[in-house]
N, C-alpha and C positions, 0 to 999 in steps of 0.2 A: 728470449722474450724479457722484457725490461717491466719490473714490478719495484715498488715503495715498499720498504719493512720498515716499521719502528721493532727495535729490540729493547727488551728491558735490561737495565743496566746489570743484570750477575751477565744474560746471556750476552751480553757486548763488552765483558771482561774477557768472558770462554771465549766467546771467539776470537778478539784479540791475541792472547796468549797462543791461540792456536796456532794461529799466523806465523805470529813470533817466531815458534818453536819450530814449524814445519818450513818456513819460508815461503810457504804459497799466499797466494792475494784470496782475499777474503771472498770474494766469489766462487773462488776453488771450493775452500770450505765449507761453505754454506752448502753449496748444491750438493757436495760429497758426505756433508752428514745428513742434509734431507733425505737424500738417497737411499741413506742407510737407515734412517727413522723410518721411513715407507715403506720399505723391505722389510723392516723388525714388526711394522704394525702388520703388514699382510701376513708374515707367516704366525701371528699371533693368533690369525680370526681363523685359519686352519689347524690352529692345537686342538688338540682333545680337552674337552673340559677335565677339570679336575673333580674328582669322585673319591669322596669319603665315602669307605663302607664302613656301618656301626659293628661295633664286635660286642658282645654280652660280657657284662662284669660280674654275672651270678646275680644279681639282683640285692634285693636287699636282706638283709637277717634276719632270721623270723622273731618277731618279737619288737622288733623295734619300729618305734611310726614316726613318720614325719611331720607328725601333726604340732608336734614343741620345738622350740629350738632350743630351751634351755636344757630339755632332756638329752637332744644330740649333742649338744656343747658337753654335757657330764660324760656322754659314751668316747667323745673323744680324748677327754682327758684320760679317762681310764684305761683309753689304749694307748694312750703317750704315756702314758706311766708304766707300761709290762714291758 
């Protein structure tokens, strides 16, 4: 089936070079790396999602609030300094 691509100029260096380097005609390449884009997107949409599970830090210290910054700015200097 005969179709018009305009490519933008990085991706009409890539596949030049490809050419180049492989010695196939540019129709080779094109179809051979679509192929392989398609294949990479399909088995992309049947991955498992990725899942962060939160883990507990202990929470916070007793005594201290988050309500200043300038007070948490002091508590960390005081623990950069022991």
């Amino acid at each position: 089936m005969r179709h018009t691509l305009t490519f933008e100029p990085d991706v009409d260096a890539a596949l030049a070079a490809t050419c180049r380097s492989t010695g196939k005609p540019l129709k080779e390449v094109v179809n051979s790396l679509l192929r392989t884009g398609l294949a990479l997107q399909e088995s992309l949409k049947s991955a498992p999602p990725f899942v962060i599970e939160p883990v507990s830090m202990g929470g916070i210290r007793p005594g201290i609030s988050l309500d200043s910054i300038s007070a948490l700015e002091s508590l960390i200097e005081e623990d950069s300094h022991r």
